[in-house]
N, CA, C and O atoms as a GROMACS GRO file, in nm:
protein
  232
    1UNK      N    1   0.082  -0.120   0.000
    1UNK     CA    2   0.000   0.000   0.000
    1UNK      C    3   0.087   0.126   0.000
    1UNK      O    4   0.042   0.239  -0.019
    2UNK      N    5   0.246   0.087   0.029
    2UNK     CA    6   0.286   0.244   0.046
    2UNK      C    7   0.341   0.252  -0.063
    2UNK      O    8   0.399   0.356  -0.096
    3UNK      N    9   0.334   0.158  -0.132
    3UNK     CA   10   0.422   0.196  -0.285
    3UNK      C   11   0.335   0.262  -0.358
    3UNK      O   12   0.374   0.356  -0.427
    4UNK      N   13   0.185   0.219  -0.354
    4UNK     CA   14   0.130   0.305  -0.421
    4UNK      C   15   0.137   0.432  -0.380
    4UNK      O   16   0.168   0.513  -0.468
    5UNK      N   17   0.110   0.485  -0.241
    5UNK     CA   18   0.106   0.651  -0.228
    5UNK      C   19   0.227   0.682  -0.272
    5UNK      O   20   0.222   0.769  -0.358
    6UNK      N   21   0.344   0.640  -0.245
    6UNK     CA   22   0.489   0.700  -0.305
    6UNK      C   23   0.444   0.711  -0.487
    6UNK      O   24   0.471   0.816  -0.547
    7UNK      N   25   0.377   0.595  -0.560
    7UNK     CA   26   0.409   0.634  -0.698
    7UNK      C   27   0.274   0.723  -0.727
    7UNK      O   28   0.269   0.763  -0.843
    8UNK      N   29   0.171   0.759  -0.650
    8UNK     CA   30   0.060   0.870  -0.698
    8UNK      C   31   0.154   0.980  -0.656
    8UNK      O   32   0.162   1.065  -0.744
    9UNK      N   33   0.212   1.000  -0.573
    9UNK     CA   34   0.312   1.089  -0.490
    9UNK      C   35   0.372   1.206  -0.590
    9UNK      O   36   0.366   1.329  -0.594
   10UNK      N   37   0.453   1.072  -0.693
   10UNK     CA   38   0.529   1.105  -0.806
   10UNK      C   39   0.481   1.163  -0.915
   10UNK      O   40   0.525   1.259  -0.978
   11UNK      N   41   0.363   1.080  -0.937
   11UNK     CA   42   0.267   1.114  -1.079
   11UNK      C   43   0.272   1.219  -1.038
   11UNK      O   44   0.364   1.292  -1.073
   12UNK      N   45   0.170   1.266  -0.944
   12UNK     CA   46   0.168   1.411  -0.918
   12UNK      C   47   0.242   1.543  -0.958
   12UNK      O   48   0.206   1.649  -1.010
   13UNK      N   49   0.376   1.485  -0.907
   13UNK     CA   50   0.463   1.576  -0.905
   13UNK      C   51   0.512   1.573  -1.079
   13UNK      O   52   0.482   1.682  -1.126
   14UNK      N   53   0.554   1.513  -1.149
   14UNK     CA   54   0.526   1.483  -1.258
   14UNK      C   55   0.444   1.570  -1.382
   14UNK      O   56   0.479   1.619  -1.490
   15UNK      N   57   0.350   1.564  -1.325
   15UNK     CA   58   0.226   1.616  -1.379
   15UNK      C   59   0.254   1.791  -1.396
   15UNK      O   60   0.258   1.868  -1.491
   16UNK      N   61   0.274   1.804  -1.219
   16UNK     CA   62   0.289   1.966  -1.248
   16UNK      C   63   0.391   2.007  -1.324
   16UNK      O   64   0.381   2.101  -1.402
   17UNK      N   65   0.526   1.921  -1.303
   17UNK     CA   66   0.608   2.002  -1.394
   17UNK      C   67   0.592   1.988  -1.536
   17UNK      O   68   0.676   2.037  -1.611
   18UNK      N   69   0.469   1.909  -1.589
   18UNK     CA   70   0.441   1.915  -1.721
   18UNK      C   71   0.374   2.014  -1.724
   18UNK      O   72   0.387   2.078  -1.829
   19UNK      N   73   0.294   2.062  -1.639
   19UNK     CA   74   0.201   2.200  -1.626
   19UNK      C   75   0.300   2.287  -1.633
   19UNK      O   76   0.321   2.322  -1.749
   20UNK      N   77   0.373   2.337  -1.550
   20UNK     CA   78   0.485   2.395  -1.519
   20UNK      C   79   0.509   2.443  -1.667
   20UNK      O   80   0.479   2.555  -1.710
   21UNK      N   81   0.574   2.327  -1.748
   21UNK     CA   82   0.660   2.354  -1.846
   21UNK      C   83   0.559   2.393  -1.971
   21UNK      O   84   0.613   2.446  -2.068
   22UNK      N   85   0.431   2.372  -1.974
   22UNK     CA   86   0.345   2.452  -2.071
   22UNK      C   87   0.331   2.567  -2.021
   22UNK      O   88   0.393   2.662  -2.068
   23UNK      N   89   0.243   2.584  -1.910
   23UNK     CA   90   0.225   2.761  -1.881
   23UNK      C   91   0.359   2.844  -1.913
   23UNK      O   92   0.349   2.955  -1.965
   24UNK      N   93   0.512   2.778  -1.876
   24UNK     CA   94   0.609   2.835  -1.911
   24UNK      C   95   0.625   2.880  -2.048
   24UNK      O   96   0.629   3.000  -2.077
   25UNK      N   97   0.635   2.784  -2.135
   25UNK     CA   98   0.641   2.757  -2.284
   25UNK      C   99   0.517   2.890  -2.316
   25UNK      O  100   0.574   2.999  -2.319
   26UNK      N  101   0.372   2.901  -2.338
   26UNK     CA  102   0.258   3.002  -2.334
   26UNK      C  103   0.302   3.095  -2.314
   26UNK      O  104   0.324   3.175  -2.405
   27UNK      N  105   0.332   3.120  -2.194
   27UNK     CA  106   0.444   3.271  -2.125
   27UNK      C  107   0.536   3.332  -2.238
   27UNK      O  108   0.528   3.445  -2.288
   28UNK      N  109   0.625   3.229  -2.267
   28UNK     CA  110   0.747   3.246  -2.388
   28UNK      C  111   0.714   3.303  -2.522
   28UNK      O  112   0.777   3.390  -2.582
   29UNK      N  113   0.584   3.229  -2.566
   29UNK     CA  114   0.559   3.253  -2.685
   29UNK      C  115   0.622   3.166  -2.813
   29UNK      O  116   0.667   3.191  -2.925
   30UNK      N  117   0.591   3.018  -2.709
   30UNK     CA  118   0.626   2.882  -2.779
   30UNK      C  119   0.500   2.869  -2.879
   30UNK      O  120   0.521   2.819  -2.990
   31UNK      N  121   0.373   2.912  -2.845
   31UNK     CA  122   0.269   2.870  -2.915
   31UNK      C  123   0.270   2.961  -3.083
   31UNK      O  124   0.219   2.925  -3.190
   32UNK      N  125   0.352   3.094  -3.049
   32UNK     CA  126   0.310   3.202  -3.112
   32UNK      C  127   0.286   3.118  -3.299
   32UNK      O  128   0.324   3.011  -3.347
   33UNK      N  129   0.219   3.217  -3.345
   33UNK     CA  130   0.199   3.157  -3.537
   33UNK      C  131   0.314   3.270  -3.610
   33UNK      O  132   0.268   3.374  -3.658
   34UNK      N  133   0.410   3.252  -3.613
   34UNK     CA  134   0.501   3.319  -3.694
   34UNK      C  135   0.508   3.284  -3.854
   34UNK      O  136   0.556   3.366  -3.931
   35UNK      N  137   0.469   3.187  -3.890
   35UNK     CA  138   0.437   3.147  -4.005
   35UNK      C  139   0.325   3.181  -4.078
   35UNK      O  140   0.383   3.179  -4.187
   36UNK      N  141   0.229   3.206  -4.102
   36UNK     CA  142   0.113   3.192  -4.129
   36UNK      C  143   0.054   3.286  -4.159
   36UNK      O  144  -0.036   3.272  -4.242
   37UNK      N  145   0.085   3.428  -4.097
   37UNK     CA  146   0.132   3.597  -4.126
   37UNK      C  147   0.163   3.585  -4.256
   37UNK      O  148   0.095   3.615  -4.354
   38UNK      N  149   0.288   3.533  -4.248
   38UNK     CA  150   0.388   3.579  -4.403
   38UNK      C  151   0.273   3.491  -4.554
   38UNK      O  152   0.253   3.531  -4.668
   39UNK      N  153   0.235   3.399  -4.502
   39UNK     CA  154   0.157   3.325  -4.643
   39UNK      C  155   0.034   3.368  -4.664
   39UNK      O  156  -0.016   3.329  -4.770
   40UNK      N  157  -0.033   3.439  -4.593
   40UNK     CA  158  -0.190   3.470  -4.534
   40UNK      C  159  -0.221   3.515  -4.694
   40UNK      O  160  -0.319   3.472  -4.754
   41UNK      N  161  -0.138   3.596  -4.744
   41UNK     CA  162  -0.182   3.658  -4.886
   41UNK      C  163  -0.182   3.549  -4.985
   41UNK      O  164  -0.263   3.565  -5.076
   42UNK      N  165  -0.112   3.447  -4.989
   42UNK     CA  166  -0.144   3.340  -5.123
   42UNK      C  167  -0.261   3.246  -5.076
   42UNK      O  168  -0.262   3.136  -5.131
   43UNK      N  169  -0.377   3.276  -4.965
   43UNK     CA  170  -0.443   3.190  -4.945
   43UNK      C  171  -0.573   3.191  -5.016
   43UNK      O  172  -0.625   3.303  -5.020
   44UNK      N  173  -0.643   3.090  -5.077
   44UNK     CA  174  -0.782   3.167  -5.146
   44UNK      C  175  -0.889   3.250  -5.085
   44UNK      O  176  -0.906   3.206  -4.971
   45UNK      N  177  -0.981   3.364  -5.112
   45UNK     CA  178  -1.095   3.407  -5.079
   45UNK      C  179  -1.138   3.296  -5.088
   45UNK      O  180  -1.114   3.206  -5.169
   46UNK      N  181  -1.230   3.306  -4.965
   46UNK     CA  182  -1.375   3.275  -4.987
   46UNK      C  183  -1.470   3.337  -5.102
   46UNK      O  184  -1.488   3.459  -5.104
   47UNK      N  185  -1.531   3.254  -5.196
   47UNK     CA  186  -1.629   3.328  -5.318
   47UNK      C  187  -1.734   3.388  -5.238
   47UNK      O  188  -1.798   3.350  -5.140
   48UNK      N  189  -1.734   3.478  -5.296
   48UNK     CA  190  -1.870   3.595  -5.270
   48UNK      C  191  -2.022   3.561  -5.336
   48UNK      O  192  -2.000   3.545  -5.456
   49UNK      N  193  -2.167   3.542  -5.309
   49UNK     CA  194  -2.269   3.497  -5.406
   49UNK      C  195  -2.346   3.656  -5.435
   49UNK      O  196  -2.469   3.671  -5.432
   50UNK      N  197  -2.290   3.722  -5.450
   50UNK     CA  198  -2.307   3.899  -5.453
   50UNK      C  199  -2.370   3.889  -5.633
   50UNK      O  200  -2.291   3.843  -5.715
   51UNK      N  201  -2.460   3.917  -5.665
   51UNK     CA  202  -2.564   3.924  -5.790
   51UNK      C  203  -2.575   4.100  -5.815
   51UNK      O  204  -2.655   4.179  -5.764
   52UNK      N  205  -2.481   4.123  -5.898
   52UNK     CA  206  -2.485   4.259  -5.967
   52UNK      C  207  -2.583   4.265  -6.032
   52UNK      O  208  -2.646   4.166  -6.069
   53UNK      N  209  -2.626   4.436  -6.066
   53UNK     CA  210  -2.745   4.394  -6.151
   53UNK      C  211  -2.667   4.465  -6.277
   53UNK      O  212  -2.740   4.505  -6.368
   54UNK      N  213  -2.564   4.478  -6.287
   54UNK     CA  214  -2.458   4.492  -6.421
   54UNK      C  215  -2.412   4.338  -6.467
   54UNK      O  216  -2.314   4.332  -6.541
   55UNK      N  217  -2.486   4.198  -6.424
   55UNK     CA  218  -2.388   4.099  -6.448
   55UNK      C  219  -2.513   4.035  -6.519
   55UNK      O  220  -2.487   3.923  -6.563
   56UNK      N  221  -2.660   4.085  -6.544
   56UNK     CA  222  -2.809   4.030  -6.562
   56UNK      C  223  -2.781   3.987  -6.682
   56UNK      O  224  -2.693   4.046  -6.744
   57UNK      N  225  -2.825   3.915  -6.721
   57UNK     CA  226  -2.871   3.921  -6.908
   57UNK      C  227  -2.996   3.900  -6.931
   57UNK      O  228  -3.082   3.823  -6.889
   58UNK      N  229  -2.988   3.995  -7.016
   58UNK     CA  230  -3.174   4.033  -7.058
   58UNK      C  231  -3.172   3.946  -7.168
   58UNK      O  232  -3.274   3.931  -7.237
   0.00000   0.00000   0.00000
């Protein structure tokens, strides 16, 4: 029985410094999109369904 509280003990601790090391990383500006800026212009519009009434044919 005490091995288990020693290894939940651990997980635990474990755990936070995986927490730890994301909120850190977030903080940093590990997540940031630095890419995606620079290409944003070769990406397609969305089509427009906009009905001119210069586009009619009579």
């Amino acid at each position: 029985m005490g091995v288990l509280v020693i290894l939940i003990a651990i997980s635990i601790l474990v755990a936070g410094g995986f927490l730890a090391a994301f909120i850190w990383s977030v903080k940093k500006g590990q997540y940031d999109d630095d890419y995606t800026p620079s290409v944003r212009m070769l990406f397609d519009d969305n089509p427009s369904n906009n009905n001119n009434s210069n586009s009619k044919i009579s």
